[in-house]
mmCIF file of the N, C-alpha and C atoms, coordinates in Angstrom:
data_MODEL
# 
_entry.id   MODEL 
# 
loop_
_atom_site.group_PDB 
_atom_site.id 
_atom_site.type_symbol 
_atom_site.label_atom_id 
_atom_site.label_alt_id 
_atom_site.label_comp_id 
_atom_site.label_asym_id 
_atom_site.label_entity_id 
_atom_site.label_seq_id 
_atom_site.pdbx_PDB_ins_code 
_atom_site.Cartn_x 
_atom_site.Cartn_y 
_atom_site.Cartn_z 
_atom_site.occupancy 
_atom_site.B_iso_or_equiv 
_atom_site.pdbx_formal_charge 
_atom_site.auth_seq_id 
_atom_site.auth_comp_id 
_atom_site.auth_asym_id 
_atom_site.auth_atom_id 
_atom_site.pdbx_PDB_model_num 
ATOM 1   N N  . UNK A 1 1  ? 58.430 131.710 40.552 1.00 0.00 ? 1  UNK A N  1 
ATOM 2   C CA . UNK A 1 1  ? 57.984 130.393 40.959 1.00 0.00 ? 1  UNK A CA 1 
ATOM 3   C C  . UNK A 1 1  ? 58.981 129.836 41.974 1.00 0.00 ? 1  UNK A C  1 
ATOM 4   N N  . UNK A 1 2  ? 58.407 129.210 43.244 1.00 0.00 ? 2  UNK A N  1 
ATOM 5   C CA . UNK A 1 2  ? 59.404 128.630 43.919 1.00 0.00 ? 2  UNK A CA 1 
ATOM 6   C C  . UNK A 1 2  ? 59.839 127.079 43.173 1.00 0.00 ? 2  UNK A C  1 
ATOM 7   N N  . UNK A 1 3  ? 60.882 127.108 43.773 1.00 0.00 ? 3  UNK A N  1 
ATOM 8   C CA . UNK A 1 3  ? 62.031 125.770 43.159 1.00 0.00 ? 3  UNK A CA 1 
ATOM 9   C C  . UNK A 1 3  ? 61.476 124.759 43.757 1.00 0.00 ? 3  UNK A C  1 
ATOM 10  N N  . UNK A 1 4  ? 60.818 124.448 44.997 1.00 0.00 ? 4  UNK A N  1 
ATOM 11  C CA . UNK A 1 4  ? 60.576 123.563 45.346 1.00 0.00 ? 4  UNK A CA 1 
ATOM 12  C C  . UNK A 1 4  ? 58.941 122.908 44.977 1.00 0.00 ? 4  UNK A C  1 
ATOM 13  N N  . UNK A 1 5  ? 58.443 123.725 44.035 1.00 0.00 ? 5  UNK A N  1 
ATOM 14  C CA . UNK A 1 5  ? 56.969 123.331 43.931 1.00 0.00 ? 5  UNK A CA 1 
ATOM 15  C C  . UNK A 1 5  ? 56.959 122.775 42.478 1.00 0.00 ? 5  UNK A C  1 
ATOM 16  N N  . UNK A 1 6  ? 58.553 123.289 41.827 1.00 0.00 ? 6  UNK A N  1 
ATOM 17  C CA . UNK A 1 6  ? 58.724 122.215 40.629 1.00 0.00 ? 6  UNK A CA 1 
ATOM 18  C C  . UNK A 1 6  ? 59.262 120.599 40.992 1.00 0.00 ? 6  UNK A C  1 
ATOM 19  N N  . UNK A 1 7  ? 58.432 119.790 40.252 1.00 0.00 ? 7  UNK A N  1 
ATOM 20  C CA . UNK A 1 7  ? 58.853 118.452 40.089 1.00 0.00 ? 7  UNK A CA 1 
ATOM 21  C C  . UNK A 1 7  ? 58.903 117.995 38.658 1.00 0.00 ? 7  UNK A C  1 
ATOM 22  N N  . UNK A 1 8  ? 60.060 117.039 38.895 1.00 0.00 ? 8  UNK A N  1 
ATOM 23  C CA . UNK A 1 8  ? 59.987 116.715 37.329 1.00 0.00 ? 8  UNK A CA 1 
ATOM 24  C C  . UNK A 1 8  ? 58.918 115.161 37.054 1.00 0.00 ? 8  UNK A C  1 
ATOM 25  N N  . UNK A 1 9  ? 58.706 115.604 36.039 1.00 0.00 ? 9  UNK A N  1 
ATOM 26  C CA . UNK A 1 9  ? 58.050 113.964 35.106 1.00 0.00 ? 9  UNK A CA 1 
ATOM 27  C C  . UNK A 1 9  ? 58.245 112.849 35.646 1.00 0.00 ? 9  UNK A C  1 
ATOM 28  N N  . UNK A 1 10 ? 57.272 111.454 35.677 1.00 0.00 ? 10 UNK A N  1 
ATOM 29  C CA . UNK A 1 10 ? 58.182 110.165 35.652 1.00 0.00 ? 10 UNK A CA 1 
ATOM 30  C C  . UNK A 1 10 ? 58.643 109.805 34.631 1.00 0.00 ? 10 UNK A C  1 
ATOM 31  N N  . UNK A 1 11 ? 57.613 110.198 33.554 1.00 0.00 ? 11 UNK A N  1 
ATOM 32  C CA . UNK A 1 11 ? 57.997 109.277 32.320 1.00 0.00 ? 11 UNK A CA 1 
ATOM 33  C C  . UNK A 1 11 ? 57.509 107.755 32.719 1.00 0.00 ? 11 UNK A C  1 
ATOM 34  N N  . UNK A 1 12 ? 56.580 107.573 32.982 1.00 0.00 ? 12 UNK A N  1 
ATOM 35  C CA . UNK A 1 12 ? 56.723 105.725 33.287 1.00 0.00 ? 12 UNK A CA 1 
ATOM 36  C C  . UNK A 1 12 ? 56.844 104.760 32.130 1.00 0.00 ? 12 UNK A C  1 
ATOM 37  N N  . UNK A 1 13 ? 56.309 105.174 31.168 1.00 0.00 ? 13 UNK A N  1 
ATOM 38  C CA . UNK A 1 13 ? 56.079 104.233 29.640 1.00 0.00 ? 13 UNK A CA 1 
ATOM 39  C C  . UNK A 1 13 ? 57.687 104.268 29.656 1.00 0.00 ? 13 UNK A C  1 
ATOM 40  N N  . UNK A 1 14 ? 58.469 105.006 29.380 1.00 0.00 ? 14 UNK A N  1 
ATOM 41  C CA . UNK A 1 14 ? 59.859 105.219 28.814 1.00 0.00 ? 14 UNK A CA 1 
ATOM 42  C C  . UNK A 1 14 ? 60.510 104.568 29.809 1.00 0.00 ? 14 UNK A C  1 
ATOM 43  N N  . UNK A 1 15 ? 60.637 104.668 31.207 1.00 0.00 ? 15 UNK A N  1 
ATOM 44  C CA . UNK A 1 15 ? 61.240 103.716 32.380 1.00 0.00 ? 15 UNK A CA 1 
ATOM 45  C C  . UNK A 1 15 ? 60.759 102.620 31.762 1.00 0.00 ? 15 UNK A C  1 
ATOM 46  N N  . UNK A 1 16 ? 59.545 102.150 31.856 1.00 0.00 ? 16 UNK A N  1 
ATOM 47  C CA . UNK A 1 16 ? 59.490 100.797 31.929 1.00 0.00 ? 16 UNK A CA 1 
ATOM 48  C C  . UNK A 1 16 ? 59.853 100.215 30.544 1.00 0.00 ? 16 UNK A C  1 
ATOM 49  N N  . UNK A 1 17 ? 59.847 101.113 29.412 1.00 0.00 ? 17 UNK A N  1 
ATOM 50  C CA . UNK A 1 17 ? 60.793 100.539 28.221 1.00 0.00 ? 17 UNK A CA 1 
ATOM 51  C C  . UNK A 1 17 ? 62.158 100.136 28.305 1.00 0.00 ? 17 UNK A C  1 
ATOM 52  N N  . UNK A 1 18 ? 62.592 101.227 29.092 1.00 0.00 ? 18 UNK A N  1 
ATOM 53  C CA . UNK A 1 18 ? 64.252 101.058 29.056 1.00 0.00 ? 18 UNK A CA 1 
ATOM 54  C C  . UNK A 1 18 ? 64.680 99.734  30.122 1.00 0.00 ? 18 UNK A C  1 
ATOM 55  N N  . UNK A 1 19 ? 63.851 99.524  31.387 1.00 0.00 ? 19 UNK A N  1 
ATOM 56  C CA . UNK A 1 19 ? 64.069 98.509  32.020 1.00 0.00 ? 19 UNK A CA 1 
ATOM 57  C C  . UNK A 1 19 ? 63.752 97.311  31.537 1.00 0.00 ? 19 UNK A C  1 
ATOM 58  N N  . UNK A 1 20 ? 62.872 97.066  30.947 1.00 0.00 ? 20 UNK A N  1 
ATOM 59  C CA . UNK A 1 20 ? 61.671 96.061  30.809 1.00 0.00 ? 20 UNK A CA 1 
ATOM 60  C C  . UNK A 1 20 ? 61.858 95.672  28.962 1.00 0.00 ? 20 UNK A C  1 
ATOM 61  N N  . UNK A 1 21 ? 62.716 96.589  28.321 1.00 0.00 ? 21 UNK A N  1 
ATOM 62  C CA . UNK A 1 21 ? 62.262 96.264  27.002 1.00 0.00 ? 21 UNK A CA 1 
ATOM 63  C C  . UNK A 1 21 ? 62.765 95.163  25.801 1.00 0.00 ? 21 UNK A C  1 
ATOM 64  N N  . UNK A 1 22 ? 63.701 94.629  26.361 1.00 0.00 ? 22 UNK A N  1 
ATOM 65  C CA . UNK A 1 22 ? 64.233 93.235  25.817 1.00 0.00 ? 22 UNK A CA 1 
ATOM 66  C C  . UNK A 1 22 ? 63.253 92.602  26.102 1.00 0.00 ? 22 UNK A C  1 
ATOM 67  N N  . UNK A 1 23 ? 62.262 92.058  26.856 1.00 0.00 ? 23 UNK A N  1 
ATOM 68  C CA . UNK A 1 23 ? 61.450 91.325  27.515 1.00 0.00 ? 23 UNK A CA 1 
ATOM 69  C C  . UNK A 1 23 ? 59.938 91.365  26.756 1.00 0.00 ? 23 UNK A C  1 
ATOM 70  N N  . UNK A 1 24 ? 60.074 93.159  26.282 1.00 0.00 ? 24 UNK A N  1 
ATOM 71  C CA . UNK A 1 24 ? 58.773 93.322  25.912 1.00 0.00 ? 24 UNK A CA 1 
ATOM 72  C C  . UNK A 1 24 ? 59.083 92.864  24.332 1.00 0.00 ? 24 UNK A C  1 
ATOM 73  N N  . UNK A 1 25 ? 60.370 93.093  23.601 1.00 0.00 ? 25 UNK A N  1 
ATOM 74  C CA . UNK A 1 25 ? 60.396 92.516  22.231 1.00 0.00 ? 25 UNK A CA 1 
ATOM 75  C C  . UNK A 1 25 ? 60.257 91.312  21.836 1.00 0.00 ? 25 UNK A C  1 
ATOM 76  N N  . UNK A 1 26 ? 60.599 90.300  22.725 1.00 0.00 ? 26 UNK A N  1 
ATOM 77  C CA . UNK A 1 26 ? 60.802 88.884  22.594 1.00 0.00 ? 26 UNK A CA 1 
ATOM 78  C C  . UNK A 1 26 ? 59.537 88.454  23.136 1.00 0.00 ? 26 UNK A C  1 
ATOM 79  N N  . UNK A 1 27 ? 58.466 89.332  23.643 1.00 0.00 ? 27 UNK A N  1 
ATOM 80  C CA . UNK A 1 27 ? 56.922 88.782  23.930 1.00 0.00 ? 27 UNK A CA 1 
ATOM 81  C C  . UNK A 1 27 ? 56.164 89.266  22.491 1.00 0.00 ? 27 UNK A C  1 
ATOM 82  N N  . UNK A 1 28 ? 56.391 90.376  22.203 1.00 0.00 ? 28 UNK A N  1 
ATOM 83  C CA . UNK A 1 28 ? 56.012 90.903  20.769 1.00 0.00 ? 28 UNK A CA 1 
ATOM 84  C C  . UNK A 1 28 ? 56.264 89.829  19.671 1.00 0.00 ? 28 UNK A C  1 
ATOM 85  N N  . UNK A 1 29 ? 57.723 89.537  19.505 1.00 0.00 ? 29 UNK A N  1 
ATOM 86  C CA . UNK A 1 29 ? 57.682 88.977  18.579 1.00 0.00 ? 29 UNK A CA 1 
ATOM 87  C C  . UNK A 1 29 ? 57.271 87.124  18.592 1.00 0.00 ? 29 UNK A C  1 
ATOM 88  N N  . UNK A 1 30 ? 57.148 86.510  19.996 1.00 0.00 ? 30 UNK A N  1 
ATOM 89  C CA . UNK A 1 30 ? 56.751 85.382  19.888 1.00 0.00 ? 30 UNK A CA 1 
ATOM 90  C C  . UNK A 1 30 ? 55.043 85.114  19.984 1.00 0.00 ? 30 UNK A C  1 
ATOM 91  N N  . UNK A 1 31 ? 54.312 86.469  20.667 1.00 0.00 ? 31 UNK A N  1 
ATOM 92  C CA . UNK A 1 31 ? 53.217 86.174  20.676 1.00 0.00 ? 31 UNK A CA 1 
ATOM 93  C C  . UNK A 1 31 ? 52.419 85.670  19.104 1.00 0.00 ? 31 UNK A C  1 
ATOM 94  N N  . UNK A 1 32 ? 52.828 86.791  17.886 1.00 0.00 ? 32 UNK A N  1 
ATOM 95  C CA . UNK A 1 32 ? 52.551 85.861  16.433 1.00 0.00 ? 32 UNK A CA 1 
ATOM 96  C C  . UNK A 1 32 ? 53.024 84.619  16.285 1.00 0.00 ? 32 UNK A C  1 
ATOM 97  N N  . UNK A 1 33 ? 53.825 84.325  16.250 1.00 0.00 ? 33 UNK A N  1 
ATOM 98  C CA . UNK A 1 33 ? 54.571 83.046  15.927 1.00 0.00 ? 33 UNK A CA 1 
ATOM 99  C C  . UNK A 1 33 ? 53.907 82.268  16.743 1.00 0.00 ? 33 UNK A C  1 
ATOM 100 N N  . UNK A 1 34 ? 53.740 82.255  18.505 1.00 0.00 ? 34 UNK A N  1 
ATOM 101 C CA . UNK A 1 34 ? 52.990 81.239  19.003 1.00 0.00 ? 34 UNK A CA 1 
ATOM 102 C C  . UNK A 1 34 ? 51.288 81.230  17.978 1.00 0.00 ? 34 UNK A C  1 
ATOM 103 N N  . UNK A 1 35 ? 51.038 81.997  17.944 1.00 0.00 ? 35 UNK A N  1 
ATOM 104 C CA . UNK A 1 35 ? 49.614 82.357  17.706 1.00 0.00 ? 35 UNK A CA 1 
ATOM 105 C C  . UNK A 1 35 ? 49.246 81.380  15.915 1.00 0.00 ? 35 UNK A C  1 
ATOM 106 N N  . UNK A 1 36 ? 50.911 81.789  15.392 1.00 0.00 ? 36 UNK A N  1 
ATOM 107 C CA . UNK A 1 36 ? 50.579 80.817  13.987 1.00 0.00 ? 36 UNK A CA 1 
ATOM 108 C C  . UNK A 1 36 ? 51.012 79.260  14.044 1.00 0.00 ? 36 UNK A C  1 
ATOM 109 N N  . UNK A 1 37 ? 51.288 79.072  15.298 1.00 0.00 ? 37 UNK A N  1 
ATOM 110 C CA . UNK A 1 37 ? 51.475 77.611  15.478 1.00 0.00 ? 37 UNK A CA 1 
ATOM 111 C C  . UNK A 1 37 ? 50.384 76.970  15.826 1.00 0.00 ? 37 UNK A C  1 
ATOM 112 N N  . UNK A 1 38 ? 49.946 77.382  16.476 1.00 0.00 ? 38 UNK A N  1 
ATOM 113 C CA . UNK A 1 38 ? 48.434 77.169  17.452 1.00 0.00 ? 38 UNK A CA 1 
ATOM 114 C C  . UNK A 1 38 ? 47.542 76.604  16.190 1.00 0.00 ? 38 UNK A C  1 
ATOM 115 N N  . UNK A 1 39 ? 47.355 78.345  15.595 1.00 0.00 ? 39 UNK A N  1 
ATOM 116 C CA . UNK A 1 39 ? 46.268 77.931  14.641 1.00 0.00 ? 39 UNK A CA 1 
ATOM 117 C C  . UNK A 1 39 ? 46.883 76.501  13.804 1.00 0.00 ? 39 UNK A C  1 
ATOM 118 N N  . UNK A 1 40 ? 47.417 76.146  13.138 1.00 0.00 ? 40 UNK A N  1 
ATOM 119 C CA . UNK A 1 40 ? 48.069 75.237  12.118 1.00 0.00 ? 40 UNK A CA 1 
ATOM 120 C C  . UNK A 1 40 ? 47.764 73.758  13.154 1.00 0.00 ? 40 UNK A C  1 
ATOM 121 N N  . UNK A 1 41 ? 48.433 73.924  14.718 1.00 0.00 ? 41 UNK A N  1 
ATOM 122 C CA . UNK A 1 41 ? 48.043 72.909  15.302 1.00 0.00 ? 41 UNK A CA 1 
ATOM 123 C C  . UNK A 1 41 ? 46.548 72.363  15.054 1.00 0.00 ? 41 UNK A C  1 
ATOM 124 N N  . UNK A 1 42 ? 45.458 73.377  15.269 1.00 0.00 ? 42 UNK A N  1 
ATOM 125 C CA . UNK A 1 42 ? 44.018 73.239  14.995 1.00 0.00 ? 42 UNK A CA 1 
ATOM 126 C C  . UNK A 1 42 ? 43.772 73.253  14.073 1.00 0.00 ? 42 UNK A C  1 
ATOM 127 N N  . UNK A 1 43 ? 44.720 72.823  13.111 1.00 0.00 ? 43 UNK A N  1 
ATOM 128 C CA . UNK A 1 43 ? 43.781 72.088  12.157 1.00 0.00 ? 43 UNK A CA 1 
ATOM 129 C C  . UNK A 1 43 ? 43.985 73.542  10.466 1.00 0.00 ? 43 UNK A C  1 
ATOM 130 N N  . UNK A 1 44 ? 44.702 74.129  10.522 1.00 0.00 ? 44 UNK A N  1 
ATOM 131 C CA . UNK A 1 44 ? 44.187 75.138  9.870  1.00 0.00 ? 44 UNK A CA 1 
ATOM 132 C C  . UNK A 1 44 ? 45.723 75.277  8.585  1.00 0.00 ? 44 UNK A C  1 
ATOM 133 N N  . UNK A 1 45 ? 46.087 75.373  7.495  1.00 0.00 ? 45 UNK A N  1 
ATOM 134 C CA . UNK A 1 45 ? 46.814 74.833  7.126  1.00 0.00 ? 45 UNK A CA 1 
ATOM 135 C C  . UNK A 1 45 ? 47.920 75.522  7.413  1.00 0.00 ? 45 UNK A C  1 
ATOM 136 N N  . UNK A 1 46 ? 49.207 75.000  7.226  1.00 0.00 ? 46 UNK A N  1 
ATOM 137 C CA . UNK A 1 46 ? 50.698 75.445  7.667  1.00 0.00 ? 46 UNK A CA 1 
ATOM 138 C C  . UNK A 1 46 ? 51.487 76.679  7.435  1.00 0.00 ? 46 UNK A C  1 
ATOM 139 N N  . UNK A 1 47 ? 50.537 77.602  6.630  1.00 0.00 ? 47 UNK A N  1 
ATOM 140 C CA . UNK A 1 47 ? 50.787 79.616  5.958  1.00 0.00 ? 47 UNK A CA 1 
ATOM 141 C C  . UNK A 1 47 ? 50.419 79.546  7.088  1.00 0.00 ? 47 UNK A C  1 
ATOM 142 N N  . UNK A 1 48 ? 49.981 79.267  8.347  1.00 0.00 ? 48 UNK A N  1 
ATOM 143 C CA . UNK A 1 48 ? 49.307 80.092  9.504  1.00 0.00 ? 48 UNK A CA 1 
ATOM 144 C C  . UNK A 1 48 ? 51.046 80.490  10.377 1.00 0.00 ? 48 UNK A C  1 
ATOM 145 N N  . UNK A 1 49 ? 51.400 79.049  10.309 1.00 0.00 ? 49 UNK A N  1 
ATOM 146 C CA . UNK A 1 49 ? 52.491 79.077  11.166 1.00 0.00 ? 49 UNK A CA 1 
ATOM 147 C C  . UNK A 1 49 ? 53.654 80.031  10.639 1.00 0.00 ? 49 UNK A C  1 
ATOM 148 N N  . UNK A 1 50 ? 53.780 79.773  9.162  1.00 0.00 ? 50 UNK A N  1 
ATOM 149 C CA . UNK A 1 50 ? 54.661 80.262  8.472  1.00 0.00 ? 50 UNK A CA 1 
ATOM 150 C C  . UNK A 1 50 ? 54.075 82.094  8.691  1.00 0.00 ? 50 UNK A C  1 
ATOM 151 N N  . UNK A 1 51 ? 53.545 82.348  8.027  1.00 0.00 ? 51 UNK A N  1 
ATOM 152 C CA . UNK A 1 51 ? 53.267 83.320  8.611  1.00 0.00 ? 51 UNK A CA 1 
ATOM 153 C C  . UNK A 1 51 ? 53.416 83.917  9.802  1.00 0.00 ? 51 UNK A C  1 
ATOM 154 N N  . UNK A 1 52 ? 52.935 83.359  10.973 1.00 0.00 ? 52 UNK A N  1 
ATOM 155 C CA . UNK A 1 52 ? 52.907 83.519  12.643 1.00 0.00 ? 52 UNK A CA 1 
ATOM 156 C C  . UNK A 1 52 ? 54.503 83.896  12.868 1.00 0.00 ? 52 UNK A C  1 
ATOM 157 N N  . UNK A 1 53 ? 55.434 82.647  12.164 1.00 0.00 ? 53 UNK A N  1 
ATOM 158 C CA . UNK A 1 53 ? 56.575 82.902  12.528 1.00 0.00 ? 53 UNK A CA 1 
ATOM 159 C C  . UNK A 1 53 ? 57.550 83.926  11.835 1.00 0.00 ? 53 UNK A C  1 
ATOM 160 N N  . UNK A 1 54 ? 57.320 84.545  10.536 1.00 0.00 ? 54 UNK A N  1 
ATOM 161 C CA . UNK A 1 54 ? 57.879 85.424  9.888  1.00 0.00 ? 54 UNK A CA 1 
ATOM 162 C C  . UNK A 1 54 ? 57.280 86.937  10.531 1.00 0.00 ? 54 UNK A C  1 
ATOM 163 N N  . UNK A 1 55 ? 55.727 86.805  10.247 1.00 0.00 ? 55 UNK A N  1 
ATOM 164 C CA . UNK A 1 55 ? 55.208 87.957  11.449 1.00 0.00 ? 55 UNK A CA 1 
ATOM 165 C C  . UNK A 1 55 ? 55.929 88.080  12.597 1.00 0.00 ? 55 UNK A C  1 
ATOM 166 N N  . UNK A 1 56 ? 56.409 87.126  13.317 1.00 0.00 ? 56 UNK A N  1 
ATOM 167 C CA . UNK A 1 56 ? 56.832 87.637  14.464 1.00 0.00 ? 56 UNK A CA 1 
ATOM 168 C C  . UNK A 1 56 ? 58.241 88.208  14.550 1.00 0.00 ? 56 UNK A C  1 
ATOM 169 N N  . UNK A 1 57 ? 58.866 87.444  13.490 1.00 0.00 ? 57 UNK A N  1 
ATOM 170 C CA . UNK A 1 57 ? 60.425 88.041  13.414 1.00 0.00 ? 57 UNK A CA 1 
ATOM 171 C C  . UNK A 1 57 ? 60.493 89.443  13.265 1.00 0.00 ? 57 UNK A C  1 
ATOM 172 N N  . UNK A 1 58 ? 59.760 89.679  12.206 1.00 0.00 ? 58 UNK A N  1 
ATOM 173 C CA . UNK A 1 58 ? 59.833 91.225  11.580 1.00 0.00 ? 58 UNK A CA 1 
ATOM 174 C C  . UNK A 1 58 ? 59.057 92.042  12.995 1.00 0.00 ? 58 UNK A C  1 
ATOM 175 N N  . UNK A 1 59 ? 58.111 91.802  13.548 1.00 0.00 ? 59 UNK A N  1 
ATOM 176 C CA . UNK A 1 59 ? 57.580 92.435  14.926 1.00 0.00 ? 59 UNK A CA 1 
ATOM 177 C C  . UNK A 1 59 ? 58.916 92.488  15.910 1.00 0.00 ? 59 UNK A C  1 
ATOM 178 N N  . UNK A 1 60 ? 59.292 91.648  16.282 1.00 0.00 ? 60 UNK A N  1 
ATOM 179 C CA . UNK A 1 60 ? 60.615 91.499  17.396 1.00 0.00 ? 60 UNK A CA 1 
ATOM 180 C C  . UNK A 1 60 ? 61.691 92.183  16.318 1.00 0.00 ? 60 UNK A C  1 
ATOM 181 N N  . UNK A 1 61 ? 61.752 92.548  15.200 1.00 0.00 ? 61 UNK A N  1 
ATOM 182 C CA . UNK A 1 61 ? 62.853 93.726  15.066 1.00 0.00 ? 61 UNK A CA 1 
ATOM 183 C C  . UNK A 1 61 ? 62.205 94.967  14.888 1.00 0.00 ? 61 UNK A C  1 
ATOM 184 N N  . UNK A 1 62 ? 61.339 95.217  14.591 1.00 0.00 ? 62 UNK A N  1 
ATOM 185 C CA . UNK A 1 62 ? 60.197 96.508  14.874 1.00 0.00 ? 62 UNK A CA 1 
ATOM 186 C C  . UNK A 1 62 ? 60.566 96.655  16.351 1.00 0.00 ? 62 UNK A C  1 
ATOM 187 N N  . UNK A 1 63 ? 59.958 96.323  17.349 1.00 0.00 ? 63 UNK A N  1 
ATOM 188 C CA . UNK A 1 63 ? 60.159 96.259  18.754 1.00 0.00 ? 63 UNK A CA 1 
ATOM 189 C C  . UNK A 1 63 ? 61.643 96.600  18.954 1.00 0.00 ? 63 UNK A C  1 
ATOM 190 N N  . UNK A 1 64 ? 62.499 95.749  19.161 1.00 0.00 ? 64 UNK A N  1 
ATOM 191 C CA . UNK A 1 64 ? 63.498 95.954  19.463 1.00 0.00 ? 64 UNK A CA 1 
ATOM 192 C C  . UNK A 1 64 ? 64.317 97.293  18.945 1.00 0.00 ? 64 UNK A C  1 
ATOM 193 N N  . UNK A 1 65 ? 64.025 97.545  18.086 1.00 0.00 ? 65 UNK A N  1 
ATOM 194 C CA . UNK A 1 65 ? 64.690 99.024  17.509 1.00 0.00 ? 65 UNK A CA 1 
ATOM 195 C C  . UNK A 1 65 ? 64.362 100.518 18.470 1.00 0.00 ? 65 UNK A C  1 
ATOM 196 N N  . UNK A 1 66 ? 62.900 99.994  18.015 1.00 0.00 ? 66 UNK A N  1 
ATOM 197 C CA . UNK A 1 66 ? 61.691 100.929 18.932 1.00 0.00 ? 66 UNK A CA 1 
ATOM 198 C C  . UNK A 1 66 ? 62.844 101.112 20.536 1.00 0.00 ? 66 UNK A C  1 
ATOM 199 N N  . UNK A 1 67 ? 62.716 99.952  20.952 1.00 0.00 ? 67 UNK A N  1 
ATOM 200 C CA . UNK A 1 67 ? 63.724 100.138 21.972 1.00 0.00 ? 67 UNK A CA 1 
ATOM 201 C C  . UNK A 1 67 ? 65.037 100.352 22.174 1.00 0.00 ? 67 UNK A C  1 
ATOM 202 N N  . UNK A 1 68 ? 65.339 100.197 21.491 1.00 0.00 ? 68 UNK A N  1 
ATOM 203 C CA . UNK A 1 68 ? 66.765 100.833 21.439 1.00 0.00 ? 68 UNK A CA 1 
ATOM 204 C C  . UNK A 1 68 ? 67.321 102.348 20.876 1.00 0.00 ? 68 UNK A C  1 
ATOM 205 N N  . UNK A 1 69 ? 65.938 102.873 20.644 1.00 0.00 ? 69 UNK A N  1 
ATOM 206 C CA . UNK A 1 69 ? 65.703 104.408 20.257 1.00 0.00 ? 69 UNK A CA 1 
ATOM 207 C C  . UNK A 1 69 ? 64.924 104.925 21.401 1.00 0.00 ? 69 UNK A C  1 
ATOM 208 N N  . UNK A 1 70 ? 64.438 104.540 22.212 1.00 0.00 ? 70 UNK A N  1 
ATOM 209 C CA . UNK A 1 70 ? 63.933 105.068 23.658 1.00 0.00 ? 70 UNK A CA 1 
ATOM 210 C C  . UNK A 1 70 ? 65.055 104.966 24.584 1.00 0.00 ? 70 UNK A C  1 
ATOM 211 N N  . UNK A 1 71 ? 66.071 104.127 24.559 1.00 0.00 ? 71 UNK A N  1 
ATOM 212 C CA . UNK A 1 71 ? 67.129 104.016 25.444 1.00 0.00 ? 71 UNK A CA 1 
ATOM 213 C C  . UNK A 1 71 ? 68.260 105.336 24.999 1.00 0.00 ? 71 UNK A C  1 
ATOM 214 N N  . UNK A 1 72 ? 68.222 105.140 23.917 1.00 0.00 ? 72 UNK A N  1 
ATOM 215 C CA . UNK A 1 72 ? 69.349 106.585 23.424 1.00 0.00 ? 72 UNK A CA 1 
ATOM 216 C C  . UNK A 1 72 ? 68.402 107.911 23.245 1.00 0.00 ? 72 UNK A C  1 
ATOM 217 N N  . UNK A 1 73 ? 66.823 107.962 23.385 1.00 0.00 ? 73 UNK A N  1 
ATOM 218 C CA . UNK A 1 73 ? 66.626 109.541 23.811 1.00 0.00 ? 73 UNK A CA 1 
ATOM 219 C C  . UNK A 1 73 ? 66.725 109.881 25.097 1.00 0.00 ? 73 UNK A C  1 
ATOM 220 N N  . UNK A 1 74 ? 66.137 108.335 26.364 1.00 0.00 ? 74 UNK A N  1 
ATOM 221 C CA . UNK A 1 74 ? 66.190 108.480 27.506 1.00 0.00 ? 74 UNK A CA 1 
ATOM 222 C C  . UNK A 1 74 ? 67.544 108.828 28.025 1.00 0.00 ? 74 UNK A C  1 
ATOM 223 N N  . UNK A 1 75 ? 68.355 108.175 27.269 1.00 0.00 ? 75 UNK A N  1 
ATOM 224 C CA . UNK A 1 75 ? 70.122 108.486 27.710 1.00 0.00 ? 75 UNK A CA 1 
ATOM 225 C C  . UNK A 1 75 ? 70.526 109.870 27.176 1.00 0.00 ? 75 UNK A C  1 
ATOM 226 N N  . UNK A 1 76 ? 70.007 110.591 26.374 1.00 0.00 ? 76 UNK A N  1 
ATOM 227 C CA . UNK A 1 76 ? 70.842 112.043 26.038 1.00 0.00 ? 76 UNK A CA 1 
ATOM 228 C C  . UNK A 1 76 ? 69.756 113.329 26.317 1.00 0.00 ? 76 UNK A C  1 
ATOM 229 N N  . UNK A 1 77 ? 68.249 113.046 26.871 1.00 0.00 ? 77 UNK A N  1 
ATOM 230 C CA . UNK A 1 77 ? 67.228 113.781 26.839 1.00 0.00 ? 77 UNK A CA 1 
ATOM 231 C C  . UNK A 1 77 ? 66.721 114.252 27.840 1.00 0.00 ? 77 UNK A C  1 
ATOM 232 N N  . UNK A 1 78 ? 66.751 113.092 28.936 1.00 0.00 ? 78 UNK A N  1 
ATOM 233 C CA . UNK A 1 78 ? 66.071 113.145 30.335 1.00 0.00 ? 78 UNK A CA 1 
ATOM 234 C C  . UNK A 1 78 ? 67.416 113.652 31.176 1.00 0.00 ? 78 UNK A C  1 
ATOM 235 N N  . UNK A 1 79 ? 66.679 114.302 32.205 1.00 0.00 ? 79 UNK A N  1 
ATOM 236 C CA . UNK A 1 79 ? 67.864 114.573 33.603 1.00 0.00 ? 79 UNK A CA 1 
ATOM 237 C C  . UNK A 1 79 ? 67.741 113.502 34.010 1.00 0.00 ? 79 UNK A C  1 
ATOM 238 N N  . UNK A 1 80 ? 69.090 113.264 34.744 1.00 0.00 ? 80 UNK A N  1 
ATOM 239 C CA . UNK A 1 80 ? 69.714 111.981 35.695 1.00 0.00 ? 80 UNK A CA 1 
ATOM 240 C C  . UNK A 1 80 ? 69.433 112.330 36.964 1.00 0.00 ? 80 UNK A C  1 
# 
């Protein structure tokens, strides 16, 4: 095989994790929490919020881990 007709991968999901992924945890985890405020605002009783906002904590450390385990395979896995 010639050398030059190999190319490597982008990987784009994993780039844009490692760049982008503080950003994407703290949208993860506020989109519940906004979402259980909302509802409770409309009228719906106050487990929405409570909920919304405990859902979201535990999501934004789900997330954030997630990312911080794509940053240390991208850092010891991928060529530079």
């Amino acid at each position: 095989m010639n050398d030059t007709s190999y190319h490597h991968p982008r990987y784009g999901a994993l780039n844009f994790l490692v760049r982008y992924g503080d950003w994407v945890a703290c949208a993860a985890g506020l989109l519940p929490a906004v979402a259980g405020v909302v509802a409770w605002a409309a009228g719906l009783t106050v487990a929405y919020a409570a909920a919304g906002i405990v859902g979201g904590a535990f999501l934004y450390l789900v997330m954030r881990s997630y990312v911080e385990l794509v940053r240390v395979i991208v850092d010891m896995l991928l060529p530079k």
